[in-house]
N, CA, C and O atoms as CSV, one atom per row, in Angstrom:
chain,resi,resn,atom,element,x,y,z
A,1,UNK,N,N,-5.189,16.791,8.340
A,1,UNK,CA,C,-4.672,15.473,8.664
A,1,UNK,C,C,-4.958,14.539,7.489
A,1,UNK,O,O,-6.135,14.476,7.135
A,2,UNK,N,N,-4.272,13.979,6.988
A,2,UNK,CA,C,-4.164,12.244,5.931
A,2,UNK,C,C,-3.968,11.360,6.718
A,2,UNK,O,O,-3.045,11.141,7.502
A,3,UNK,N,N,-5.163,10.686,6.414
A,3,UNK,CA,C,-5.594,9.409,7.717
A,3,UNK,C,C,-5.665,7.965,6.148
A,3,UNK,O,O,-6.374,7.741,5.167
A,4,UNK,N,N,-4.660,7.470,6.700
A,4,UNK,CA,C,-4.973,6.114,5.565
A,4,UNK,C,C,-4.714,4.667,6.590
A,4,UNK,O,O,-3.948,4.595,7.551
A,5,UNK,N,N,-5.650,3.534,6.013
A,5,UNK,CA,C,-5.402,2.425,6.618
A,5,UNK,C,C,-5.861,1.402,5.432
A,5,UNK,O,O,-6.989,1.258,4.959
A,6,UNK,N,N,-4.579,0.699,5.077
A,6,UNK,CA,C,-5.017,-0.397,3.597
A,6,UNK,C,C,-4.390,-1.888,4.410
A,6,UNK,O,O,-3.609,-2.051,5.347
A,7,UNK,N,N,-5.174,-2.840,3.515
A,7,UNK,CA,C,-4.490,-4.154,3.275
A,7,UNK,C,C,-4.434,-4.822,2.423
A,7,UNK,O,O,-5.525,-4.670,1.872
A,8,UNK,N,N,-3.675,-5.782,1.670
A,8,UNK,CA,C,-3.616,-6.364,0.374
A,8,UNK,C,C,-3.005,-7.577,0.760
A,8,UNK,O,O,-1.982,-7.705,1.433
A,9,UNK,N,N,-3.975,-8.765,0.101
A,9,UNK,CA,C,-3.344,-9.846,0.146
A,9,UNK,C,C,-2.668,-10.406,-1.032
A,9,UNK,O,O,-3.364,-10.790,-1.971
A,10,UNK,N,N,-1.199,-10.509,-1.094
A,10,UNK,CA,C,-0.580,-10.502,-2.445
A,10,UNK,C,C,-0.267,-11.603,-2.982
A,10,UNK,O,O,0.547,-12.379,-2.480
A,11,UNK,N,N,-1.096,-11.874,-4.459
A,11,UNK,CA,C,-0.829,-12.369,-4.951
A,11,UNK,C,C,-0.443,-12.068,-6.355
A,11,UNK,O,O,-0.763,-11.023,-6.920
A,12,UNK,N,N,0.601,-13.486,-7.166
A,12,UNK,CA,C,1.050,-13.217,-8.323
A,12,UNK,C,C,0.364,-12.733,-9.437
A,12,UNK,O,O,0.468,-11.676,-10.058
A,13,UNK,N,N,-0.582,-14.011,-9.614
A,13,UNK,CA,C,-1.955,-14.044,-10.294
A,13,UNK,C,C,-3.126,-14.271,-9.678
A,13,UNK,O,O,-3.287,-14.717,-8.542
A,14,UNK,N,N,-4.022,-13.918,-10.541
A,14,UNK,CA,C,-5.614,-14.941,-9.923
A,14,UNK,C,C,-5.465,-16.388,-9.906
A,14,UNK,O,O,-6.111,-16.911,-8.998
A,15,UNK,N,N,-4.717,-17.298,-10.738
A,15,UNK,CA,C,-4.179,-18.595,-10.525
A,15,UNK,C,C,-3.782,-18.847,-9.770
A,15,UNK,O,O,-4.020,-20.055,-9.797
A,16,UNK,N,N,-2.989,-18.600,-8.500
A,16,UNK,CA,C,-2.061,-18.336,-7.744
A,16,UNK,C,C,-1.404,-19.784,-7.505
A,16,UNK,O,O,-1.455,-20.097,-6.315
A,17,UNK,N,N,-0.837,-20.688,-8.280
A,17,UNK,CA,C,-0.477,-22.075,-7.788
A,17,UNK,C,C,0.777,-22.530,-8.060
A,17,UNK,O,O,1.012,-23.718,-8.277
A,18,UNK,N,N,1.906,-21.345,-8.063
A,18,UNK,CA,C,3.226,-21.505,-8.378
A,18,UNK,C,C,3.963,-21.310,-7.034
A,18,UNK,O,O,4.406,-20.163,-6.985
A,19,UNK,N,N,4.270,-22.083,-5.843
A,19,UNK,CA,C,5.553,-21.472,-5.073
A,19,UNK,C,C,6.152,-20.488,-5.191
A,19,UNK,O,O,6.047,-19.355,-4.720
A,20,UNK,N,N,7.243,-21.288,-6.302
A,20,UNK,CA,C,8.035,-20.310,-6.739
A,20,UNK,C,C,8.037,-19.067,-7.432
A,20,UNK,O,O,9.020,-18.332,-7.335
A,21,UNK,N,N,6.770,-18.654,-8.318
A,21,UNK,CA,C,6.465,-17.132,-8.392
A,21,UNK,C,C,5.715,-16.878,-7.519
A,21,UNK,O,O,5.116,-15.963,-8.083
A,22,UNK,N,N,5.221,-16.963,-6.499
A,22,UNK,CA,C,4.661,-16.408,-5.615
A,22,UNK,C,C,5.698,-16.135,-4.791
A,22,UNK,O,O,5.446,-14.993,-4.407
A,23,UNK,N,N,6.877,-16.535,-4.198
A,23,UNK,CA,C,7.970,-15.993,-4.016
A,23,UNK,C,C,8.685,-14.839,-4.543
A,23,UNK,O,O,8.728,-13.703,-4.070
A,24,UNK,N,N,9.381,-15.416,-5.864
A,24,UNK,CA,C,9.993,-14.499,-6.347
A,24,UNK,C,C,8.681,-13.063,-7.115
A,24,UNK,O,O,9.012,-12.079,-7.775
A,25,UNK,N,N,7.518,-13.397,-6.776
A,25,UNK,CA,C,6.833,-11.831,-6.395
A,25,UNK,C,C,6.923,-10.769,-5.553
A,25,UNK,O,O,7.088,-9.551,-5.633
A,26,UNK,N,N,6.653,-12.184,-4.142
A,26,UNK,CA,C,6.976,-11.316,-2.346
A,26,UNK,C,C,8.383,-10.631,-2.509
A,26,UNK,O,O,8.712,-9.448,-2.422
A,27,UNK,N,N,8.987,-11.592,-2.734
A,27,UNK,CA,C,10.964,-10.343,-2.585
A,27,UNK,C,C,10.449,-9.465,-3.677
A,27,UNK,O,O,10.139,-8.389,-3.166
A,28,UNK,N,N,10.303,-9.465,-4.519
A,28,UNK,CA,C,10.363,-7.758,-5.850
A,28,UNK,C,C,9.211,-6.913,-5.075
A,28,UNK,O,O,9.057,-5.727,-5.369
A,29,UNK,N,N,8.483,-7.468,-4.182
A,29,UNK,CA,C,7.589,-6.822,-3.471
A,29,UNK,C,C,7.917,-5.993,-1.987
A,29,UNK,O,O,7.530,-4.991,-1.387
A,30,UNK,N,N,8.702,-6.892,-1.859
A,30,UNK,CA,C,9.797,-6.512,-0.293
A,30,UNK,C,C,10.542,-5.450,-0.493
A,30,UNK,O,O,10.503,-4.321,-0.003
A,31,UNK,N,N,11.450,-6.107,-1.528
A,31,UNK,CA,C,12.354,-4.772,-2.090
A,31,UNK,C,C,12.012,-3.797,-2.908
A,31,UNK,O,O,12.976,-3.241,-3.434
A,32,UNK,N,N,10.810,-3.338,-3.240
A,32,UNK,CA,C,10.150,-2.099,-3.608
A,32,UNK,C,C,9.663,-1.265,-2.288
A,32,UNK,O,O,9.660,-0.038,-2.191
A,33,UNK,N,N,9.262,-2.184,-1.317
A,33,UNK,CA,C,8.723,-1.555,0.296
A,33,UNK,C,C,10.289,-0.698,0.997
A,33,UNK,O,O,10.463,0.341,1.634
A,34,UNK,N,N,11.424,-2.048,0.341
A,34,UNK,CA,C,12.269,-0.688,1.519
A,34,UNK,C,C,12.813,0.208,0.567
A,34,UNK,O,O,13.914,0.613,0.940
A,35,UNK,N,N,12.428,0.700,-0.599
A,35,UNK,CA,C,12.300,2.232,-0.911
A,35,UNK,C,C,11.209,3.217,-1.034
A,35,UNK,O,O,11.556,4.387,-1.194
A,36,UNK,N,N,9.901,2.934,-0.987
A,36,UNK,CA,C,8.900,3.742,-0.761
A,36,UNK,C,C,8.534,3.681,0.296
A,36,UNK,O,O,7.776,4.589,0.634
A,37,UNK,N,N,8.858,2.662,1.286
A,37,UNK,CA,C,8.347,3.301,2.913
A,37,UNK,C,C,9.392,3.274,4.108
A,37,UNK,O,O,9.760,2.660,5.109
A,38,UNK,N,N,9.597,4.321,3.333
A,38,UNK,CA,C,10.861,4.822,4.273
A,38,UNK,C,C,10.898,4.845,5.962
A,38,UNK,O,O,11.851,4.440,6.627
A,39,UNK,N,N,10.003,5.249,6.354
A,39,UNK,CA,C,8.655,5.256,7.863
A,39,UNK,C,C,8.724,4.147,8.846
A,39,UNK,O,O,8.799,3.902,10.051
A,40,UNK,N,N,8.616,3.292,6.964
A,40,UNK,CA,C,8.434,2.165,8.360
A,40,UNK,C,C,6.835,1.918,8.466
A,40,UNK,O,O,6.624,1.565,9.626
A,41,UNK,N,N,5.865,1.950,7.881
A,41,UNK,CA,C,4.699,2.368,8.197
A,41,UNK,C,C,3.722,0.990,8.018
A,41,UNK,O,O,2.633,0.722,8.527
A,42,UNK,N,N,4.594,0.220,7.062
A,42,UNK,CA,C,3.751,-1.042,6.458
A,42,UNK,C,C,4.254,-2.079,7.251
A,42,UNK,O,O,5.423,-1.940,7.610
A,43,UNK,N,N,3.539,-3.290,7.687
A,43,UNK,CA,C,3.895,-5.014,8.032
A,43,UNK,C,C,3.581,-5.983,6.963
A,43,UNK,O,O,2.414,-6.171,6.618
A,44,UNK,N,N,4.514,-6.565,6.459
A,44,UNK,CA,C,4.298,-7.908,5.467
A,44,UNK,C,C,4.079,-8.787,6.789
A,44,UNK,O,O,4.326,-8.479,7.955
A,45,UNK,N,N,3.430,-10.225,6.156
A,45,UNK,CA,C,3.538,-11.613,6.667
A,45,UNK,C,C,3.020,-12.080,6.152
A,45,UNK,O,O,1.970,-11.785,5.580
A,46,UNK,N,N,3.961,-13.548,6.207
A,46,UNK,CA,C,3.402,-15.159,5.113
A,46,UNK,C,C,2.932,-15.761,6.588
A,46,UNK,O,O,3.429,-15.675,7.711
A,47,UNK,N,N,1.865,-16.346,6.118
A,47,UNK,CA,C,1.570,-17.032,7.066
A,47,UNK,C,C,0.328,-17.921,6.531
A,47,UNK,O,O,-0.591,-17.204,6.137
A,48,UNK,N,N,0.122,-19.060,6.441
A,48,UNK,CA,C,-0.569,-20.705,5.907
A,48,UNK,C,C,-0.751,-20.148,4.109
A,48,UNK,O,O,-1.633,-19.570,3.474
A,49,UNK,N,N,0.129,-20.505,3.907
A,49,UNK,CA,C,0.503,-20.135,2.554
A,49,UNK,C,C,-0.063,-18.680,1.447
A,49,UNK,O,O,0.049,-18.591,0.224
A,50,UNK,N,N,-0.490,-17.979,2.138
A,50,UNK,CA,C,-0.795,-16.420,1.746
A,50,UNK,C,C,0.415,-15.591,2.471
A,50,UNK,O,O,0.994,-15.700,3.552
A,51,UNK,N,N,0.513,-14.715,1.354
A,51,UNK,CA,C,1.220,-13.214,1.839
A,51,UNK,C,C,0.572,-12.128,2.241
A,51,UNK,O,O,-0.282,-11.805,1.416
A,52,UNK,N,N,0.624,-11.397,3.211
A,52,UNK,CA,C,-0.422,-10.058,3.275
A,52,UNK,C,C,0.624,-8.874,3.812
A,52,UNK,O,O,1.717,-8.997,4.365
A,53,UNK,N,N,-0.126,-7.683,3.442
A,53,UNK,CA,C,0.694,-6.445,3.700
A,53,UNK,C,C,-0.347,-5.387,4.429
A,53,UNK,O,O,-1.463,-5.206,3.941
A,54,UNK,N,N,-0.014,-4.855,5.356
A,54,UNK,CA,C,-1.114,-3.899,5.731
A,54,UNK,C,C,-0.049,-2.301,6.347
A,54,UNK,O,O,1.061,-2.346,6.877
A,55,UNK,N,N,-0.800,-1.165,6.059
A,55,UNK,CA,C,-0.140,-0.103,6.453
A,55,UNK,C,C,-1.342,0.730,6.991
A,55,UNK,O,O,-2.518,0.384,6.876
A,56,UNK,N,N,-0.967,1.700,7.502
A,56,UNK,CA,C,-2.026,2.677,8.096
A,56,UNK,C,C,-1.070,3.682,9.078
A,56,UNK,O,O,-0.341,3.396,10.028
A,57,UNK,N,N,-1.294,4.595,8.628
A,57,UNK,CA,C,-0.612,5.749,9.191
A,57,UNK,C,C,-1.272,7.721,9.319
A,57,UNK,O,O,-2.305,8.192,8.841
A,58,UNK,N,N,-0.565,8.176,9.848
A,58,UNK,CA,C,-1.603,9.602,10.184
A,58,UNK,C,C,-0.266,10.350,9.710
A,58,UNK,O,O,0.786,9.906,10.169
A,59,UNK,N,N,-0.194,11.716,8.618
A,59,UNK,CA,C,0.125,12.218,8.648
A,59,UNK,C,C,-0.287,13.572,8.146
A,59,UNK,O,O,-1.182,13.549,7.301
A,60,UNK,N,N,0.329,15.110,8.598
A,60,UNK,CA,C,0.125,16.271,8.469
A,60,UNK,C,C,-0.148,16.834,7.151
A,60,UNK,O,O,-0.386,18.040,7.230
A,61,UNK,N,N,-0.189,16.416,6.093
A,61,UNK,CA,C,-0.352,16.324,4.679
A,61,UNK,C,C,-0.781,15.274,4.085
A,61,UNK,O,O,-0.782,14.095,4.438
A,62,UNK,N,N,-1.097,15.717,3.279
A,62,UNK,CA,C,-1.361,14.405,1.725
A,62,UNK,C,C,-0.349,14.001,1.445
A,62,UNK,O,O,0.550,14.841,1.399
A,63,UNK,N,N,-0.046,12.788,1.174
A,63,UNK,CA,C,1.130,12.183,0.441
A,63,UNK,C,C,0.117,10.971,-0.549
A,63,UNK,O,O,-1.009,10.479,-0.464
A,64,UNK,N,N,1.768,10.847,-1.845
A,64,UNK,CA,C,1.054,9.681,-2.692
A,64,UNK,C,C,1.194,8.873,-2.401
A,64,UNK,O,O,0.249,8.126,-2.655
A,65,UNK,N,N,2.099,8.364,-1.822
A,65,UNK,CA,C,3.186,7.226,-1.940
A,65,UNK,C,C,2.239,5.870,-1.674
A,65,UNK,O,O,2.484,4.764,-2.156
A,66,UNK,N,N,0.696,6.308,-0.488
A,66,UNK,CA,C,0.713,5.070,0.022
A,66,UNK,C,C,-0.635,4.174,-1.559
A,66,UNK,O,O,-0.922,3.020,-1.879
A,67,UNK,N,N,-1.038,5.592,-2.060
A,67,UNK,CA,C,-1.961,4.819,-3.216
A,67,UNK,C,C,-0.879,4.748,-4.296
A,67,UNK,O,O,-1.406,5.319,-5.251
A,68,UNK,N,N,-0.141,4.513,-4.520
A,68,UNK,CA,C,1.614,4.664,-5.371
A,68,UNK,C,C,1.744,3.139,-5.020
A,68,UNK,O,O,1.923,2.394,-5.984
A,69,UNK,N,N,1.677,2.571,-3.768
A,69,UNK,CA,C,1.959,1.221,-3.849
A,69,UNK,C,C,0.846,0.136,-4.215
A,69,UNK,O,O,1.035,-0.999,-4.651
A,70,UNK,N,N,-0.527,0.861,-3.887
A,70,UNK,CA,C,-1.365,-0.195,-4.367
A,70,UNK,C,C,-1.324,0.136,-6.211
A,70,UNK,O,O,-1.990,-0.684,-6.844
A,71,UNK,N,N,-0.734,1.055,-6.932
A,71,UNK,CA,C,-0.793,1.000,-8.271
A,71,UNK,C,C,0.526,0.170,-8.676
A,71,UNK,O,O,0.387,-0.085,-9.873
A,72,UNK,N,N,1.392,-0.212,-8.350
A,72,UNK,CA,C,2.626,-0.774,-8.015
A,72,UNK,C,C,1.771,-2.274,-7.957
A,72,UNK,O,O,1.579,-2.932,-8.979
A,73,UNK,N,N,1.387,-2.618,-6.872
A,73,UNK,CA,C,0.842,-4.094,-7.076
A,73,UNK,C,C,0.195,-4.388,-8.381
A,73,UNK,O,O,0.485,-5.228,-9.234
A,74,UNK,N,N,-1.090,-3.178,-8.320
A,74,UNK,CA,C,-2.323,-3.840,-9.288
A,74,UNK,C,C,-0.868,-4.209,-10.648
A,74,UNK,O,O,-0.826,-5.282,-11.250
A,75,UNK,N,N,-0.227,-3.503,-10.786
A,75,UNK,CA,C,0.766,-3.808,-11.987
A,75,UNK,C,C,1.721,-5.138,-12.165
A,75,UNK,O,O,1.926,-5.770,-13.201
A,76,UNK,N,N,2.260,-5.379,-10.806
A,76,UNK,CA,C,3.117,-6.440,-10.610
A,76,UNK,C,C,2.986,-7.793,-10.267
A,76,UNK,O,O,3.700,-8.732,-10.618
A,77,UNK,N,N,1.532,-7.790,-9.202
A,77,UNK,CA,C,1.225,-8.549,-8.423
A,77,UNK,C,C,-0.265,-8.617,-9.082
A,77,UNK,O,O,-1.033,-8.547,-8.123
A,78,UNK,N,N,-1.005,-8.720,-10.264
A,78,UNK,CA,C,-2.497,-8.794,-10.361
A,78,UNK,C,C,-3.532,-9.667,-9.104
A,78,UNK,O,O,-4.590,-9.401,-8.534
A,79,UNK,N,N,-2.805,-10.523,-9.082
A,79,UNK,CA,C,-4.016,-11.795,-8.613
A,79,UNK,C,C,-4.223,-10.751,-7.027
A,79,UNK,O,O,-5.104,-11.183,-6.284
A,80,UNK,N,N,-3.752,-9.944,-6.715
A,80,UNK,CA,C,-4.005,-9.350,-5.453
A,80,UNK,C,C,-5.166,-9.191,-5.261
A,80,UNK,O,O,-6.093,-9.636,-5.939
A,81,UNK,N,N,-5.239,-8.265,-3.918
A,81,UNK,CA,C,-6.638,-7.885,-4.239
A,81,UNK,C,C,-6.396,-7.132,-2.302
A,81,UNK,O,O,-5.494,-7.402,-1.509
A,82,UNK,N,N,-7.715,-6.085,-2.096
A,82,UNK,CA,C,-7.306,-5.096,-0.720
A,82,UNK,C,C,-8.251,-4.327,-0.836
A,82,UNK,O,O,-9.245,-4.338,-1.562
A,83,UNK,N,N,-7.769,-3.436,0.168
A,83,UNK,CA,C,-9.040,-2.158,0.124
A,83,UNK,C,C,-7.897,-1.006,0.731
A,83,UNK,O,O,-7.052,-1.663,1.339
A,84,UNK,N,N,-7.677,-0.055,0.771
A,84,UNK,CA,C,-7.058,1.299,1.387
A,84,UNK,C,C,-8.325,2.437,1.542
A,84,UNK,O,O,-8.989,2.999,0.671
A,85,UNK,N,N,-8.364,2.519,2.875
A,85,UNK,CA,C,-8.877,3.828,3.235
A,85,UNK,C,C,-8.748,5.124,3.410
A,85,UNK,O,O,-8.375,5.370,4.558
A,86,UNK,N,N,-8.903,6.085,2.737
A,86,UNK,CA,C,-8.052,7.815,3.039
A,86,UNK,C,C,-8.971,8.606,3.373
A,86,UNK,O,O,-10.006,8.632,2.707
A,87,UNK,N,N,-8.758,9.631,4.751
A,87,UNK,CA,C,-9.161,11.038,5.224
A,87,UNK,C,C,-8.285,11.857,4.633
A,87,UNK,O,O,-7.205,11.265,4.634
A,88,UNK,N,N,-8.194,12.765,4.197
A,88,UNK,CA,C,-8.114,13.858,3.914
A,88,UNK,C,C,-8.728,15.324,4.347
A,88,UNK,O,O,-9.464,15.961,3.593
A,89,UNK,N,N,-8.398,15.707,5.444
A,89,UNK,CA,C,-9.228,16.899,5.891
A,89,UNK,C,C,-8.787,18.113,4.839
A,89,UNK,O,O,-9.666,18.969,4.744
A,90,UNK,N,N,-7.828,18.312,4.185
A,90,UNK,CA,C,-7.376,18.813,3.204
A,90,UNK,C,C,-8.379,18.764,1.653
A,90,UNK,O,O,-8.038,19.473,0.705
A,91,UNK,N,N,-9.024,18.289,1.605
A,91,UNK,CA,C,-9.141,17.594,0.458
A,91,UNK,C,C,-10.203,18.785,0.197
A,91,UNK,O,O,-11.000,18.743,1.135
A,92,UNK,N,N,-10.509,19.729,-0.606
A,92,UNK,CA,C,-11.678,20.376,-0.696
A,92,UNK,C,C,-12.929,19.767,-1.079
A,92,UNK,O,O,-14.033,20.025,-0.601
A,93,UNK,N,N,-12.618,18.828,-2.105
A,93,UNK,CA,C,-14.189,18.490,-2.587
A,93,UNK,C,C,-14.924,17.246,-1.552
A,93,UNK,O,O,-16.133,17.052,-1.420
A,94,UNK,N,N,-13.741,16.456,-0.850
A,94,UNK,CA,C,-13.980,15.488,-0.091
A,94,UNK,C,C,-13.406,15.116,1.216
A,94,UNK,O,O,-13.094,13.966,1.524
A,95,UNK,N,N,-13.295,16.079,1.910
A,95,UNK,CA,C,-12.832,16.435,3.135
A,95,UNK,C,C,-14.040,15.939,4.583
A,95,UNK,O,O,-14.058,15.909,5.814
A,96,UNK,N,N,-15.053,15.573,3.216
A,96,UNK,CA,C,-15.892,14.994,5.246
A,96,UNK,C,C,-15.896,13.655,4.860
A,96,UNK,O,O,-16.837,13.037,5.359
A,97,UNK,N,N,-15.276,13.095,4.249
A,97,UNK,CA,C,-15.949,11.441,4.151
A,97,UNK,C,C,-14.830,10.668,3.789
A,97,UNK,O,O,-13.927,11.442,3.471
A,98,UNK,N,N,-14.425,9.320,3.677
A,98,UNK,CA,C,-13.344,8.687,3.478
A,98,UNK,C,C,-13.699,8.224,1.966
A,98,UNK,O,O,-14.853,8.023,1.589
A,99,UNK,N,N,-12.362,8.061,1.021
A,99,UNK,CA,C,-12.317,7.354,0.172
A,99,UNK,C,C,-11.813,5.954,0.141
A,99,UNK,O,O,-10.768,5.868,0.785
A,100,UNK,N,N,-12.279,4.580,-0.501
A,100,UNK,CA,C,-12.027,3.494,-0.365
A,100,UNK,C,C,-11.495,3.679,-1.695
A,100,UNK,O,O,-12.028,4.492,-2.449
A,101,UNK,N,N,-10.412,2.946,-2.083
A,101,UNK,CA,C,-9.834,2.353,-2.888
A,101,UNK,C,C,-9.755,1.016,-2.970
A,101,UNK,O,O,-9.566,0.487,-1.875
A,102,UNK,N,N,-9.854,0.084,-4.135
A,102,UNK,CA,C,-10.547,-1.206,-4.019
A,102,UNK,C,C,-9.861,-1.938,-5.203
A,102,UNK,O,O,-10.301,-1.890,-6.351
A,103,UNK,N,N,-8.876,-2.540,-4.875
A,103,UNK,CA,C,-7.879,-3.485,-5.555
A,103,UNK,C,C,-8.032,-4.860,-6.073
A,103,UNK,O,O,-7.551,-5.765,-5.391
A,104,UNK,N,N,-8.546,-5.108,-7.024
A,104,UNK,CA,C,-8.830,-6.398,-6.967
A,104,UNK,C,C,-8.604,-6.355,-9.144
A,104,UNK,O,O,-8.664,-5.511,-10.039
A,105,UNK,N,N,-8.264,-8.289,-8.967
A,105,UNK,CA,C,-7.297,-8.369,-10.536
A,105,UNK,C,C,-7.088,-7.801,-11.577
A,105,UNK,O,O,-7.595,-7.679,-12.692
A,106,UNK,N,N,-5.479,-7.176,-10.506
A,106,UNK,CA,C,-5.108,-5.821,-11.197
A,106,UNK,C,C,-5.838,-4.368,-11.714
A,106,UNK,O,O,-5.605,-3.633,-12.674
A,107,UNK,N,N,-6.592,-4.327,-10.877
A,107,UNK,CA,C,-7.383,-2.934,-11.515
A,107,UNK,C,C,-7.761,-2.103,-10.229
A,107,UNK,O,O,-8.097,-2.843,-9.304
A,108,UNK,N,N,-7.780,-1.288,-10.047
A,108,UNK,CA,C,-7.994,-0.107,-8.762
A,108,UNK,C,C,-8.966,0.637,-9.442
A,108,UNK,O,O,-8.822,1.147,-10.554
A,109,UNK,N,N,-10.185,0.689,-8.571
A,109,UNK,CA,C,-11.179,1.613,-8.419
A,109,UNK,C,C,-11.651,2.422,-6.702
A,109,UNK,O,O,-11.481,2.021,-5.551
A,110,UNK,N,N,-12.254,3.627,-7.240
A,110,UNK,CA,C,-12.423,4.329,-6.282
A,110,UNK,C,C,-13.574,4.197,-5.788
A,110,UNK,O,O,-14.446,4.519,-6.595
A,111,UNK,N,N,-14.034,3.791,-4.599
A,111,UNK,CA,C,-15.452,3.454,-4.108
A,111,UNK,C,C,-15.557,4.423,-2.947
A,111,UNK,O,O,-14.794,4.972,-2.153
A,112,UNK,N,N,-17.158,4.372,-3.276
A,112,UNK,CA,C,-17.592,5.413,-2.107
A,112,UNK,C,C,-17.754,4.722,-0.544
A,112,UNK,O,O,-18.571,3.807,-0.445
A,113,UNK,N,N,-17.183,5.037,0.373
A,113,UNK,CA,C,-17.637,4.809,1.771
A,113,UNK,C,C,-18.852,5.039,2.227
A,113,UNK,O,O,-19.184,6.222,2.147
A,114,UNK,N,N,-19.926,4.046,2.849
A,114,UNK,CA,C,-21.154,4.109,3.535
A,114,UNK,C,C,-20.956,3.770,5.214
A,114,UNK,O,O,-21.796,3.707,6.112
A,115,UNK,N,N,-19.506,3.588,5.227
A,115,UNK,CA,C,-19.458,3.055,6.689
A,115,UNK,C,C,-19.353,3.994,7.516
A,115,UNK,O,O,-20.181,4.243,8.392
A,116,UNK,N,N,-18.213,4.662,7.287
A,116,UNK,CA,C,-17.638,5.953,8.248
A,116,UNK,C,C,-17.931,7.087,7.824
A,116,UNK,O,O,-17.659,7.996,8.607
A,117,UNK,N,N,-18.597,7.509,6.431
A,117,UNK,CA,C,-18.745,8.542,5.896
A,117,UNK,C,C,-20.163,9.204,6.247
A,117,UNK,O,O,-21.064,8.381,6.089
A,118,UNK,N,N,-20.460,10.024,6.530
A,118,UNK,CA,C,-19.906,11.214,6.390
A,118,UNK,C,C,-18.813,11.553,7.721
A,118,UNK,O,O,-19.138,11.358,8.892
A,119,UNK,N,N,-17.903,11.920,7.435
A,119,UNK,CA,C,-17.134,11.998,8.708
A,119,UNK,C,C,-17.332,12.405,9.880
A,119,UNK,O,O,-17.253,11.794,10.946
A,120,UNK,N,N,-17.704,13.898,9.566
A,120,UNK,CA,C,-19.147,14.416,10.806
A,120,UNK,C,C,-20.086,14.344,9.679
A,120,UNK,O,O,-20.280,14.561,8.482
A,121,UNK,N,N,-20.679,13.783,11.109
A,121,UNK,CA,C,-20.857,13.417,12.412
A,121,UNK,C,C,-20.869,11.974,12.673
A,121,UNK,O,O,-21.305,11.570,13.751
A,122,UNK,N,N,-20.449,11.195,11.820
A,122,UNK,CA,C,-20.394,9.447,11.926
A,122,UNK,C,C,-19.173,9.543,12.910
A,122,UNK,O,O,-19.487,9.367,14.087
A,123,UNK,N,N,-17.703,9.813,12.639
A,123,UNK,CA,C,-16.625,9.522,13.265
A,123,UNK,C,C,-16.694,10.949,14.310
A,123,UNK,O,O,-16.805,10.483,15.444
A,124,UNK,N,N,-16.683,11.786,14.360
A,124,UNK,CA,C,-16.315,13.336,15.042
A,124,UNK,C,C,-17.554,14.119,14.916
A,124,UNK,O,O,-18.169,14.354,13.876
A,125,UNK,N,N,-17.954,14.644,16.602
A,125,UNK,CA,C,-18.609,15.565,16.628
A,125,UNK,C,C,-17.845,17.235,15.846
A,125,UNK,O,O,-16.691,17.643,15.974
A,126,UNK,N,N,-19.114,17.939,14.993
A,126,UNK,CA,C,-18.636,18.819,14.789
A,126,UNK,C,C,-18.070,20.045,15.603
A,126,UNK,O,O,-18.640,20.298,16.665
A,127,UNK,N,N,-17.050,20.800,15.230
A,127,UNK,CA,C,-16.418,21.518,15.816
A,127,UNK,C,C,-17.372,22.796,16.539
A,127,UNK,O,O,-18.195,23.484,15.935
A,128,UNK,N,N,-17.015,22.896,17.972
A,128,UNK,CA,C,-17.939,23.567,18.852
A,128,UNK,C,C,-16.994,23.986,19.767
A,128,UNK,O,O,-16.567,23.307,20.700
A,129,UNK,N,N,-16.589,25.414,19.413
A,129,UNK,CA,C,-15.793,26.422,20.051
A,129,UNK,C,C,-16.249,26.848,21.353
A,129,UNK,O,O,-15.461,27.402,22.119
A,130,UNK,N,N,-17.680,26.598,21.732
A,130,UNK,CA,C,-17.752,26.547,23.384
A,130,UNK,C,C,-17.615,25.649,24.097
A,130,UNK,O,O,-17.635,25.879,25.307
A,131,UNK,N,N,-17.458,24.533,23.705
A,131,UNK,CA,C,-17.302,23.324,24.356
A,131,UNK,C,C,-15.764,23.353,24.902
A,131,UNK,O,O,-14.754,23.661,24.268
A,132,UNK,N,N,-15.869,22.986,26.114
A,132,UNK,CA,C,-14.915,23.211,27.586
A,132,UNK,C,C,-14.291,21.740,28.043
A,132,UNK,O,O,-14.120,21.539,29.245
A,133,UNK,N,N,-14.009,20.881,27.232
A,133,UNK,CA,C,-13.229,19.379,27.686
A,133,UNK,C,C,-12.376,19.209,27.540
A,133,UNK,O,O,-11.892,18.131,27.885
């Protein structure tokens, strides 16, 4: 299973005090969403003068697409800034613990999780083939 849940609050720059490019960011931002999330998976909203985007979805594989868009911001949108969370039960080297990804002016780094990690046994008892529920 690929378990991801991100949010990013988008901005142009770290300045952020233009209307109007903070606009004409959100649409080049909109219209990049309806070709990489095809799904359906993400919600934008403006609301008291910030933009925010949040997605989170479960699927049967790894996919890039959803750390594809936070490299897409850090590029377009610097002044942003978010966090995205990924399971990966797939993942060999890191399959019990979540990776944070951590967005902030323009630059993405990979941080370690202390919250939910280790997966078992923080989130899921380990697997117990006699157990009858």
């Amino acid at each position: 299973m690929f378990e991801f849940h991100g949010w990013i609050v988008l901005r142009y720059h770290t300045h952020d005090t233009s209307e109007d490019l903070q606009d004409k960011a959100y649409t080049k931002f909109v219209n990049y969403l309806k070709v990489v999330d095809s799904e359906g998976l993400s919600n934008i909203k403006r609301r008291n003068g910030l933009d925010s985007w949040v997605i989170s979805g479960l699927h049967n594989h790894c996919t890039s697409y959803v750390l594809e868009i936070y490299k897409w911001v850090s590029e377009n949108l610097p002044g942003s800034y978010g966090l995205l969370y990924i399971h990966n039960d797939e993942d060999i080297e890191d399959n019990n613990k979540f990776i944070v990804w951590k967005l902030a002016r323009g630059i993405i780094t990979r941080e370690t999780d202390s919250l939910l990690s280790p997966y078992i046994p923080v989130v899921e008892d380990e697997y117990d083939p006699n157990r009858r529920d």
